[in-house]
C-alpha positions as CSV (number, residue, x, y, z in Angstrom):
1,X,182.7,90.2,67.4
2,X,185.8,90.0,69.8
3,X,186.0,93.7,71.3
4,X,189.4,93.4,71.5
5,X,189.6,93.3,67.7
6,X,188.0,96.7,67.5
7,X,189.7,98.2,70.4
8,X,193.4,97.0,68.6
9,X,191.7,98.8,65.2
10,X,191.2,101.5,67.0
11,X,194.6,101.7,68.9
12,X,196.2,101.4,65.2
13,X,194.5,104.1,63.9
14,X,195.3,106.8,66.5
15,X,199.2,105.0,66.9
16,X,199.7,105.2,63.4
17,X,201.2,102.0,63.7
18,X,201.3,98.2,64.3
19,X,204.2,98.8,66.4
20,X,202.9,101.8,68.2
21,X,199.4,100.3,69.3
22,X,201.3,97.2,70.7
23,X,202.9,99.7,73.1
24,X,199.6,100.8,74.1
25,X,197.6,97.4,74.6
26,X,201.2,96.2,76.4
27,X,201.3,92.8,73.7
28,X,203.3,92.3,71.1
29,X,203.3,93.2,67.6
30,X,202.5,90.3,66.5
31,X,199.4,89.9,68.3
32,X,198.6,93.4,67.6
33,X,198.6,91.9,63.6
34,X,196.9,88.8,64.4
35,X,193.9,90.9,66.3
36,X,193.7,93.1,62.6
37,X,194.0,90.3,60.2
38,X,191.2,88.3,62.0
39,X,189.5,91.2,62.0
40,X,190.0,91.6,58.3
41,X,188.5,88.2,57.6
42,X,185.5,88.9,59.8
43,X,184.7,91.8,57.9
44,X,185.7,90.6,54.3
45,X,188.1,93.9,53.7
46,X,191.4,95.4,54.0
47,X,191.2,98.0,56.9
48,X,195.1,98.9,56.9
49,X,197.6,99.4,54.4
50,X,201.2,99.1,56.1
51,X,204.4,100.9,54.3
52,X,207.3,102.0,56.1
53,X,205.6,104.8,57.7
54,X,203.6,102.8,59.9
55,X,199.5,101.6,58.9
56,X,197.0,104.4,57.1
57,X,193.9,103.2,56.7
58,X,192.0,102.1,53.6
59,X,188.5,103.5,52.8
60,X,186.8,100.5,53.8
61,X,189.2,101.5,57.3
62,X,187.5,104.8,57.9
63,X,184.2,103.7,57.4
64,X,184.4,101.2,59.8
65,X,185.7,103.6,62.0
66,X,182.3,104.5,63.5
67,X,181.0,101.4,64.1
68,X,184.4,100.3,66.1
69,X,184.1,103.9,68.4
70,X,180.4,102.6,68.9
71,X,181.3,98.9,69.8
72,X,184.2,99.9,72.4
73,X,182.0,102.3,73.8
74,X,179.2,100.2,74.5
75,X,181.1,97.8,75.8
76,X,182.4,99.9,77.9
77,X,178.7,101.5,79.3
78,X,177.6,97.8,79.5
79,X,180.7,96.9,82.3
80,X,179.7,99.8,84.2
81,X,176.2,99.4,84.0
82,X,176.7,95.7,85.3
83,X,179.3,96.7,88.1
84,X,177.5,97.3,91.4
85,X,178.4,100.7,93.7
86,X,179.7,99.4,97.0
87,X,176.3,98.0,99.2
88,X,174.0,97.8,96.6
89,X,172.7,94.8,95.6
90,X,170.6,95.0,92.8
91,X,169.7,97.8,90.0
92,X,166.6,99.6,88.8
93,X,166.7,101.8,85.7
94,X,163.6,104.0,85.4
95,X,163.0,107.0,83.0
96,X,159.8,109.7,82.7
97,X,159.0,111.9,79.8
98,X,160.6,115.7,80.5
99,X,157.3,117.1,81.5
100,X,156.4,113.9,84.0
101,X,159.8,114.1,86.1
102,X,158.5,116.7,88.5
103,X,157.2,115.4,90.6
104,X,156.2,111.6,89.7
105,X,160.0,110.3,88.5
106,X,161.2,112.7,92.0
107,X,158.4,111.1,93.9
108,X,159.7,107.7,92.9
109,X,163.2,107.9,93.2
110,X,163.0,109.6,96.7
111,X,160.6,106.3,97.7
112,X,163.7,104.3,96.2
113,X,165.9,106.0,98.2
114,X,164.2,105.8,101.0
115,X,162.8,102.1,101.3
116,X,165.4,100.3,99.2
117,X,168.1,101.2,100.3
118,X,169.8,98.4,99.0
119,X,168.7,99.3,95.4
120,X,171.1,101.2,92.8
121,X,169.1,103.6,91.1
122,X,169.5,105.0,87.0
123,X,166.7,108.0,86.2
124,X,166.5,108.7,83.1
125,X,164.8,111.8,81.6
126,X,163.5,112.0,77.6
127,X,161.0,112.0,75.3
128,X,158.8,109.2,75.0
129,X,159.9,107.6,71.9
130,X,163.6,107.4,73.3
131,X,162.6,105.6,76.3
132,X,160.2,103.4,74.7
133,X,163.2,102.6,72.7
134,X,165.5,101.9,75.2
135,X,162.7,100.0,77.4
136,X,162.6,97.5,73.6
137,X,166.3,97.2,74.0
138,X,166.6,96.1,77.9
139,X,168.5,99.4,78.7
140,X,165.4,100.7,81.0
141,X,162.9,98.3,83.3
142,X,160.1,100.7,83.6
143,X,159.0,104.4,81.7
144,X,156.5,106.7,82.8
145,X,155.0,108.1,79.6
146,X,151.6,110.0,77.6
147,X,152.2,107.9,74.6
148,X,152.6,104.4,75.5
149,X,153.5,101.7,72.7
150,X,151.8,98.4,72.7
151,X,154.3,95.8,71.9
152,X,154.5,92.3,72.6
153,X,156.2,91.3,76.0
154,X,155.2,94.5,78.0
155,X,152.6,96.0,80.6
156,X,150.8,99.2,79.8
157,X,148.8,100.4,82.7
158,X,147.9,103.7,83.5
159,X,148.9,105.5,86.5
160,X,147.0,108.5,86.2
161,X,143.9,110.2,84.5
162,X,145.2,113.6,83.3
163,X,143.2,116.3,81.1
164,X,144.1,119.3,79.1
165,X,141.5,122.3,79.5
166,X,141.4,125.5,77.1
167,X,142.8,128.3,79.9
168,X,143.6,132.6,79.4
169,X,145.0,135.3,81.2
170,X,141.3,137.1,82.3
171,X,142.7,140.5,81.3
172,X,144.8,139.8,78.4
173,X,143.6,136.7,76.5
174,X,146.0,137.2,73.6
175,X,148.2,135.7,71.8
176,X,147.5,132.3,71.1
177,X,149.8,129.6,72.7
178,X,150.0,126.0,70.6
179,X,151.9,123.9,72.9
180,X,152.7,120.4,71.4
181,X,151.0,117.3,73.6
182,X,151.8,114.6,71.5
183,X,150.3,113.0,68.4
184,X,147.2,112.1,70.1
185,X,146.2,115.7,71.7
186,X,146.6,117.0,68.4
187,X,144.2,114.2,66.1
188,X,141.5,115.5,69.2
189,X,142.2,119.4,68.5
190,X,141.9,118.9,64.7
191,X,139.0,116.9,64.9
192,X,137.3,119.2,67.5
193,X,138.2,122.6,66.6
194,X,137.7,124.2,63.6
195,X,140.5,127.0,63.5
196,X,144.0,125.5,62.5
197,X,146.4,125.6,65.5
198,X,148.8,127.6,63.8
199,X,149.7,129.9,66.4
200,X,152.3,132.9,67.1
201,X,153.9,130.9,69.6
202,X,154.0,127.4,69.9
203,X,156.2,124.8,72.4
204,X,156.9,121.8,73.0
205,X,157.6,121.8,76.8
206,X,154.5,123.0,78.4
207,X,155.8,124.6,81.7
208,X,157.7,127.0,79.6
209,X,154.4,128.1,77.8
210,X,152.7,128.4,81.1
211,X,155.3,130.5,82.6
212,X,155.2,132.9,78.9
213,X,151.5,133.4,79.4
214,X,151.4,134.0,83.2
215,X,154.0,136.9,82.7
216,X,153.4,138.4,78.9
217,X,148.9,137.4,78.1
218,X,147.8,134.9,76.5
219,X,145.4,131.5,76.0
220,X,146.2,128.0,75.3
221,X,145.4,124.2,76.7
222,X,147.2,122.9,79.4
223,X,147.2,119.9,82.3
224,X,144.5,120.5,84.8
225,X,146.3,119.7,87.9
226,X,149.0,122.4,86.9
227,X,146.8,125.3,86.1
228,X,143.9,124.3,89.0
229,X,146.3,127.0,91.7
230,X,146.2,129.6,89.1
231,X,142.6,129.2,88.7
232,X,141.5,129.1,92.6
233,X,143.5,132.4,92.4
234,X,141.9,134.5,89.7
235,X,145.1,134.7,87.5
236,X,143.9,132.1,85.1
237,X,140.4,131.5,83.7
238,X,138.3,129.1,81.6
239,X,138.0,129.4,78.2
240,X,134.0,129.2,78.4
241,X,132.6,126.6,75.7
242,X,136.5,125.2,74.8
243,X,136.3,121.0,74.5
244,X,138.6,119.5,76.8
245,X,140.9,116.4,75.5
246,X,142.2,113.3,77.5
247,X,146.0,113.0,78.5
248,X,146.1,110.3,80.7
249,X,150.0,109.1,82.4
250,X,151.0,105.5,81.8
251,X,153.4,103.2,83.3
252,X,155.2,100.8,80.8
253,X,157.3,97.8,81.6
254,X,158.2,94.3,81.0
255,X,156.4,91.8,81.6
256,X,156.1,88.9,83.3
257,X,157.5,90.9,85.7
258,X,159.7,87.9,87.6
259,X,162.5,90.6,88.7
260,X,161.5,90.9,92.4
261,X,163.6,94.6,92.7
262,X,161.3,95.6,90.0
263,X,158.1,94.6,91.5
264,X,158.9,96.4,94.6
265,X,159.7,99.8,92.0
266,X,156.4,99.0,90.8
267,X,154.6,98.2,94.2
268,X,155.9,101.7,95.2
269,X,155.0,104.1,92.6
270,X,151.8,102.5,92.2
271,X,151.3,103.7,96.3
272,X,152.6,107.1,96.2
273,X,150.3,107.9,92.9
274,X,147.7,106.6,94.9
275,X,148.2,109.1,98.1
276,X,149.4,112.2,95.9
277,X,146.0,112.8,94.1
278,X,146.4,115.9,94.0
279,X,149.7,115.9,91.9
280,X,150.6,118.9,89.8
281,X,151.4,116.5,86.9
């Protein structure tokens, strides 16, 4: 659909008038009611009624009002999106899962920064089912993620092997922490454990049940490169006898990967994952 249709629907609406959104768009009126009444047919219903007092609209009106907001604004992110900054020449959008932005997506985007220079860069920080989403929809080239999706079209290779160990304050083992992994951490604590993982606190966002437990007590699993300082210096320990689950990082993109500023992204994270090893991931 014409986006100037919605944007003249719009422009009625907050005018409160045929005459008064012409003013805004700088047309006339009567291509202000041409734009509606085409409109009108596109969408099979009356969006306006028009009386002396200017255009109200009908219900049909209002609940098209959403999806018009949602048109002009995309349209509007996509013409930004597409515009270049000044002496770049090409654009890479790349997003990581909250707990993988520090310090892989950092990592990356300082390696961006710093060998293509020419490169406009977008970061995006989520969770992994928004970015998966937006990698299906072409709004991000490449995601760093735990939970990767396996859809047609796109690579799935993984970056790095990761694992979640059972860990406690040695003095004060108590409370329980349950923090959240992801659907697949939690299949391999059910099936492994036999206590429920009900806990007194749980999270989502395991740095902030790491920092709880170094300052208040307690026990709970967490990534082995982030815990391995805290072991070396006494103010964590092993759970003895506690199974330890998988949570390896992957890289997901689209593939065949013919974009040749992508391919360098690529080339480049796959480098610096290979001489950070030790990575507090």
């Amino acid at each position: 659909m014409d986006i100037e249709l919605a944007r003249t629907f719009l422009e009625v609406m907050s005018a409160g008038s045929f005459c008064g959104a012409a003013e805004r768009l700088h047309v006339s009126q009567t291509t202000v009611t041409a734009r509606v009444q085409s409109l009108e047919e596109t969408v099979s219903c009356q969006l306006f009624v028009r009386n002396r007092s200017g255009a109200k609209l009908t219900a049909e009106g209002e609940r098209f009002v959403a999806y018009a907001t949602t048109l002009v604004q995309t349209w509007e992110c996509a013409k930004a999106e597409m515009k270049l900054p000044r002496g770049r020449e090409s654009r890479l959008r790349v997003g990581a899962e909250t707990s993988l932005w520090n310090p892989v997506l950092t990592s990356w985007v300082a390696w961006l920064q710093q060998y293509c220079p020419s490169v406009a860069v977008n970061a995006d920080v989520s969770d992994a089912k928004t970015l998966l989403r937006k990698l299906e929809k072409g709004l991000l080239d490449a995601a760093i993620v735990h939970q990767p999706n396996y859809f047609s079209g796109f690579m799935v290779e993984q970056l790095l092997e990761e694992k979640l160990i059972h860990v406690q304050v040695p003095d004060k083992p108590t409370p329980n922490l349950f923090v959240d992994w992801g659907p697949e951490f939690k299949a391999q604590y059910d099936a492994a454990l036999p206590q429920p993982r009900q806990a007194a606190f749980s999270f989502n966002l395991g740095p902030l049940a790491l920092r709880v437990m170094l300052s208040g007590g307690g026990n709970g699993y967490f990534r082995t490169r982030v815990v391995e300082s805290h072991l070396r210096s006494g103010e964590l320990e092993r759970v003895i006898g506690s199974p330890e689950f998988t949570h390896p990082v992957f890289l997901v993109y689209r593939s065949p990967c013919s974009d040749s500023t992508l391919s360098m992204g690529l080339e480049g994270l796959r480098s610096i994952v290979r001489d950070h090893a030790e990575w507090q991931v």
